[in-house]
C-alpha positions as CSV (number, residue, x, y, z in Angstrom):
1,X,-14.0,-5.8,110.3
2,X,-10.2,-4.8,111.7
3,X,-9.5,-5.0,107.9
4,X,-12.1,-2.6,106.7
5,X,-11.5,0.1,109.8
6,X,-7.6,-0.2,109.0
7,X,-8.0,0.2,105.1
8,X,-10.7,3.2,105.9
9,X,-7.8,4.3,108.1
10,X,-5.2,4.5,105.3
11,X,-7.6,5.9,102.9
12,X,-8.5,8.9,105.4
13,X,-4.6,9.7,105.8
14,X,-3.9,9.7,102.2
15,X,-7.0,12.4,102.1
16,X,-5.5,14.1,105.0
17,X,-2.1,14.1,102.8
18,X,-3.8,15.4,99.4
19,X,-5.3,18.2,101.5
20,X,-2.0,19.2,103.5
21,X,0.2,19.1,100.4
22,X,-2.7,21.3,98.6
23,X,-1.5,24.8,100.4
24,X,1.6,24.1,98.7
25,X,0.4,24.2,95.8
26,X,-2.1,27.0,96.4
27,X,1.1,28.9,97.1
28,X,3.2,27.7,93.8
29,X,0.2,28.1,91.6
30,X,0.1,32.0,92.5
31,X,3.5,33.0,90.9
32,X,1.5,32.4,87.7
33,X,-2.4,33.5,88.2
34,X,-3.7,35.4,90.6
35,X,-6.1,33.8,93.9
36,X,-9.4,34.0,92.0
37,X,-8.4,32.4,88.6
38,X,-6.6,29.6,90.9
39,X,-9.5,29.0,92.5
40,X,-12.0,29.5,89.6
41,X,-10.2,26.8,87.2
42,X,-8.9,24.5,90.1
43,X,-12.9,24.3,91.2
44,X,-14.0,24.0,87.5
45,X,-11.6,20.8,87.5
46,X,-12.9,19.0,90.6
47,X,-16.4,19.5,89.8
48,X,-15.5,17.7,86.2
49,X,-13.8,15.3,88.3
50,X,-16.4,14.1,90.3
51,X,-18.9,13.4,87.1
52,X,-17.3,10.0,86.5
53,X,-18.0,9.1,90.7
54,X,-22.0,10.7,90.1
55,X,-22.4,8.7,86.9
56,X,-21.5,5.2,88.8
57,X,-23.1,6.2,91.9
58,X,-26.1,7.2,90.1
59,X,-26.6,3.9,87.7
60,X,-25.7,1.7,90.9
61,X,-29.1,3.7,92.6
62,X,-30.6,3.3,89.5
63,X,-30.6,-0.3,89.3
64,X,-30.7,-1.2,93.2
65,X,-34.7,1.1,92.7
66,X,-35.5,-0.9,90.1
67,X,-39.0,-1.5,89.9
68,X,-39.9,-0.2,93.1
69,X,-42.2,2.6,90.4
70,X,-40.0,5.7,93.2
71,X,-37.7,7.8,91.8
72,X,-34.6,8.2,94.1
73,X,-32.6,10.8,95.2
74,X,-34.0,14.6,96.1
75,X,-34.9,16.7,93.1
76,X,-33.0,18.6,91.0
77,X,-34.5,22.5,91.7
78,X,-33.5,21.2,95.4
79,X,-30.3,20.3,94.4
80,X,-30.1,23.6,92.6
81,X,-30.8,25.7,95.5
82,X,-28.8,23.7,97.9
83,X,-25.7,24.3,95.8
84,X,-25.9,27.9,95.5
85,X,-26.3,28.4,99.0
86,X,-23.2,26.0,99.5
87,X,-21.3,27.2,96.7
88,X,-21.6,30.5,98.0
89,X,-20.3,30.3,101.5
90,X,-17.9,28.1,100.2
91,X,-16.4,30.8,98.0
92,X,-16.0,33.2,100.9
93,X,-14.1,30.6,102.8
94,X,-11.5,29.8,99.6
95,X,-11.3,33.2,98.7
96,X,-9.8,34.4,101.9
97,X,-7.6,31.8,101.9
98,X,-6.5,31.7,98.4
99,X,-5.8,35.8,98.8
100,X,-4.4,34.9,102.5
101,X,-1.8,33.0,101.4
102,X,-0.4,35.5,98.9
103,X,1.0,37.1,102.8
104,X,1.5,33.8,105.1
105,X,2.9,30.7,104.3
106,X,1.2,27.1,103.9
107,X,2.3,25.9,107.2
108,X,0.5,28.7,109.0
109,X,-2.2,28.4,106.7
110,X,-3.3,25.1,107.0
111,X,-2.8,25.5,110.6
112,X,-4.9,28.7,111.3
113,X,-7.4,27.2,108.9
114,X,-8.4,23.7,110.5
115,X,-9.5,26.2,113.4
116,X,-12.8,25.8,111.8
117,X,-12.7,22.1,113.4
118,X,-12.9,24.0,117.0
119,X,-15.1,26.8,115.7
120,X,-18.2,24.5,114.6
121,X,-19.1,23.1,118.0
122,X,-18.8,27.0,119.0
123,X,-20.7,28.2,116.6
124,X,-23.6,25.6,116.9
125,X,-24.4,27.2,120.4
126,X,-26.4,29.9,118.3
127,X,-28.9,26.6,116.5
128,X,-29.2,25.3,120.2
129,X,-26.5,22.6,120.2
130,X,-24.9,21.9,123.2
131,X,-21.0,22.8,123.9
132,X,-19.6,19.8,126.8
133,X,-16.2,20.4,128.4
134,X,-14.3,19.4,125.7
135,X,-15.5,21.8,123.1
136,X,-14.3,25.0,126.3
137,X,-10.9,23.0,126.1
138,X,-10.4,22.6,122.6
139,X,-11.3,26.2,122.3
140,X,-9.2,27.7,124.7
141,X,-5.8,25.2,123.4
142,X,-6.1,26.2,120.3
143,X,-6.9,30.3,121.0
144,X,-3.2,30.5,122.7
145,X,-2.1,28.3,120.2
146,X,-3.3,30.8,117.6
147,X,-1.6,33.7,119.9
148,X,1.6,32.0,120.0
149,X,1.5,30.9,115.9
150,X,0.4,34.6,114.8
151,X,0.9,37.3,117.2
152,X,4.3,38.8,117.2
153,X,6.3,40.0,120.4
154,X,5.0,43.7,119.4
155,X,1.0,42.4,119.2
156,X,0.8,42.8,115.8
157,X,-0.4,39.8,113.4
158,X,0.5,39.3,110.0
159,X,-2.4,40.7,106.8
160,X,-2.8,37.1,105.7
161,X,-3.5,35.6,109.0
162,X,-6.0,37.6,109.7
163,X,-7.5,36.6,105.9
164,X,-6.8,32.9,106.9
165,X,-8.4,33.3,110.3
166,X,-12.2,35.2,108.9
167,X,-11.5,32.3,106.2
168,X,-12.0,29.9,109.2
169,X,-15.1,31.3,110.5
170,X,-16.9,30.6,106.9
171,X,-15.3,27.2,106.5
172,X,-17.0,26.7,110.1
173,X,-20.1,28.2,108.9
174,X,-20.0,26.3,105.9
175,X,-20.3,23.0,107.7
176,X,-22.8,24.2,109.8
177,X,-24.9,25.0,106.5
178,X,-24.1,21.5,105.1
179,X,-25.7,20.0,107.8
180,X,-28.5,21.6,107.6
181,X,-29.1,21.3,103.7
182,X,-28.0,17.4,103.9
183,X,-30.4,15.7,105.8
184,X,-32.4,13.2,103.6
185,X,-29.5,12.9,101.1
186,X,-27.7,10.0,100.5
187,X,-24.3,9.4,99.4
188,X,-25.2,10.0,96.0
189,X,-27.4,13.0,96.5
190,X,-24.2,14.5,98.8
191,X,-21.6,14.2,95.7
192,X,-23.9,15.7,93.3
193,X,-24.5,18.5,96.0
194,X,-20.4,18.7,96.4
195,X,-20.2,19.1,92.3
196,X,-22.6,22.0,92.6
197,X,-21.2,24.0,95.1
198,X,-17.8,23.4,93.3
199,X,-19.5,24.7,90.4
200,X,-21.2,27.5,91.9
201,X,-17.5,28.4,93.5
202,X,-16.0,28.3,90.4
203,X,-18.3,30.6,88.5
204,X,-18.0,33.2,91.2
205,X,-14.2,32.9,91.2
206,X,-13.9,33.1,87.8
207,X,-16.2,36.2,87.5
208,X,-14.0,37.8,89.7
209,X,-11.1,37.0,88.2
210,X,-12.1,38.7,85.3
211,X,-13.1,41.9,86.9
212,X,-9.8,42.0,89.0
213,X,-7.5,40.1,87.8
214,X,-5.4,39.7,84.6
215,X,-5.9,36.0,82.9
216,X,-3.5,35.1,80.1
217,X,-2.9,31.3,78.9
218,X,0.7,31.8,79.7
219,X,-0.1,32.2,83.0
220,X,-2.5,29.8,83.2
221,X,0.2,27.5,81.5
222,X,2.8,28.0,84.1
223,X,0.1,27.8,87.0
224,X,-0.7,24.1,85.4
225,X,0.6,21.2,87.8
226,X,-0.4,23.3,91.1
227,X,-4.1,24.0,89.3
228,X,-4.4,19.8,88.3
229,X,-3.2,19.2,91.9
230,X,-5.6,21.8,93.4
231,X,-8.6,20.8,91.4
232,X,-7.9,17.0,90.1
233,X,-6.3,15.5,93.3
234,X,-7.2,17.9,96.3
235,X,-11.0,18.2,94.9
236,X,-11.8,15.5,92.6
237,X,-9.3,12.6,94.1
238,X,-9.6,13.8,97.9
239,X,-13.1,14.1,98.2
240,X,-13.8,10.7,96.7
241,X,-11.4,9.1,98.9
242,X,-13.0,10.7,102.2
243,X,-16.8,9.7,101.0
244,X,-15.9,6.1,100.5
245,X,-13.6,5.6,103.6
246,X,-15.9,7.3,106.2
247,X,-18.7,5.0,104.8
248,X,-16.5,2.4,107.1
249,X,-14.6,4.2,109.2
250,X,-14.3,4.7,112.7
251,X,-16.0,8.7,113.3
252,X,-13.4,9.2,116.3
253,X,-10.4,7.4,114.1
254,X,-12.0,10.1,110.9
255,X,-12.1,13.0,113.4
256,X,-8.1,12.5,114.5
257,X,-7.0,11.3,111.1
258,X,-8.3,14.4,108.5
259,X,-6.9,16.8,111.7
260,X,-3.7,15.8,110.7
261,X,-4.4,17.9,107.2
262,X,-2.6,20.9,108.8
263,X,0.8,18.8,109.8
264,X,1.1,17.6,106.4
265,X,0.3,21.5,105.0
266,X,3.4,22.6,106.9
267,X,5.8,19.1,106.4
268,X,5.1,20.1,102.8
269,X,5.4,23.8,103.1
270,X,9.2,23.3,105.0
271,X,10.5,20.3,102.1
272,X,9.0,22.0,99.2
273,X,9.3,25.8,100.0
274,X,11.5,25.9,102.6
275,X,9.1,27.3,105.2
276,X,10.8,27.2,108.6
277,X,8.5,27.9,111.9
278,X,10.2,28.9,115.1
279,X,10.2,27.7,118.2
280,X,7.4,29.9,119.8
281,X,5.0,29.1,116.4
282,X,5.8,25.3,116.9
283,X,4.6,25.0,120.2
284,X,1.7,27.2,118.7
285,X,0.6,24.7,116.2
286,X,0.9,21.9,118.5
287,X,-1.8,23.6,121.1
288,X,-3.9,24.1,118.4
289,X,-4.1,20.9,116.8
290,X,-4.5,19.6,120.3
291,X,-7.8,21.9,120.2
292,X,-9.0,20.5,117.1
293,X,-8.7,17.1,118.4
294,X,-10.2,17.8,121.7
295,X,-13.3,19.5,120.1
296,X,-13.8,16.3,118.1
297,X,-13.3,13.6,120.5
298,X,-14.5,14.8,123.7
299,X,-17.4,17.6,122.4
């Protein structure tokens, strides 16, 4: 059991790496494309990427109901609908932080967007869920964290935090709508579910793109590693990872592990883009991760 808990362990930091280093190259993959063909094709790729996990998933179901005469899994119209409705709140939460980051950089990012972590708890006082003293906590450590990170000496905050921070609020309340679409699912229903709200992402991305944006093949060329990275290993890679090590892991160990996304997103951002925080934003992004952990551990 120590085994399985410490390779689950490993598996959710590696996740928590992929995710981090992923704002970087969000960031890279802009001096190419612009946000909604990143996140168009980079969506496109992880939905593709997942096919090969379904496919196993899906004969492994297959043969474990054989001969039981009950076809598993929820049906497809379900699935349908479920991944619209996901696809689409998940769209409003990448957008603003694909366009966000074209006026912050990755570090702040990552950090301002794992404030979703403290805003679900929050947020779940409107469906009746209750909010302990740890949710109050986390919420207030990582509010003047999020002062000290992105409000200037003048009170002013930067465009893109502000694009990063509404971000958060539909990353929260995409969550929210995943728990309430997943109940009944199983672990293969949930991937197929992911693929379709990657798709649904991608289409409305891409249909943007088109309208507002200018897409050329050399751009799409140049934008190539950053895309694979943002679609193949952050999406297809990532996700996998996190679905087969929380099957096993410890929910507390998960909660404190995937927080770290945000350290890795600005450890990446200084050593690949030379993104330095002060002092005062430092001590910012340390209150809030403190939040997100204390929302998670103590709700």
């Amino acid at each position: 059991m120590h085994g399985r808990l410490l390779k689950a362990d490993g598996l959710l930091l590696l996740t928590a790496l992929i995710w981090g280093a992923a704002f970087v190259a969000q960031r890279m993959g802009m001096d190419h494309v612009g946000p909604f063909t990143f996140n168009g094709v980079r969506f496109l790729l992880g939905a593709l990427a997942l096919q090969p996990l379904i496919w196993r998933m899906q004969q492994t179901r297959e043969r474990e109901a054989a001969g039981t005469g009950v076809a598993p899994g929820i049906s497809t119209s379900r699935l349908i609908r479920c991944g619209l409705l996901a696809g689409t709140a998940l769209f409003a939460g990448a957008a603003l932080q694909q366009v966000g980051m074209v006026y912050t950089t990755a570090g702040k990012a990552g950090f301002i967007t794992g404030l979703y972590v403290v805003m679900v708890p929050l947020f779940g006082l409107a469906l009746g869920h209750r909010a302990g003293l740890g949710t109050w906590t986390g919420v207030l450590a990582a509010a003047v964290g999020l002062y000290l990170l992105s409000v200037n000496e003048d009170f002013t905050i930067a465009f893109g935090d502000v694009l990063e921070l509404i971000g958060a609020v539909f990353w929260a309340g995409h969550v929210l709508l995943i728990g309430r679409l997943s109940p009944g699912m199983d672990a293969v229903d949930a991937v197929k579910l992911a693929a379709a709200q990657f798709t649904m992402c991608a289409l409305l991305s891409l249909g943007v793109a088109v309208a507002t944006e200018t897409v050329t093949l050399a751009g799409l060329s140049g934008a190539a590693i950053p895309i694979l990275y943002g679609g193949l290993m952050s999406v297809g890679v990532a996700y996998t990872l996190q679905v087969v090590a929380q099957r096993a892991a410890d929910p507390a160990h998960a909660a404190i592990i995937l927080s770290l996304e945000a350290v890795f997103a600005a450890v990446a951002g200084y050593f690949v883009l030379g993104e330095v925080l002060a002092l005062r934003a430092l001590i910012g992004c340390g209150l809030m991760l403190a939040g997100m952990l204390i929302s998670q551990l103590r709700p």
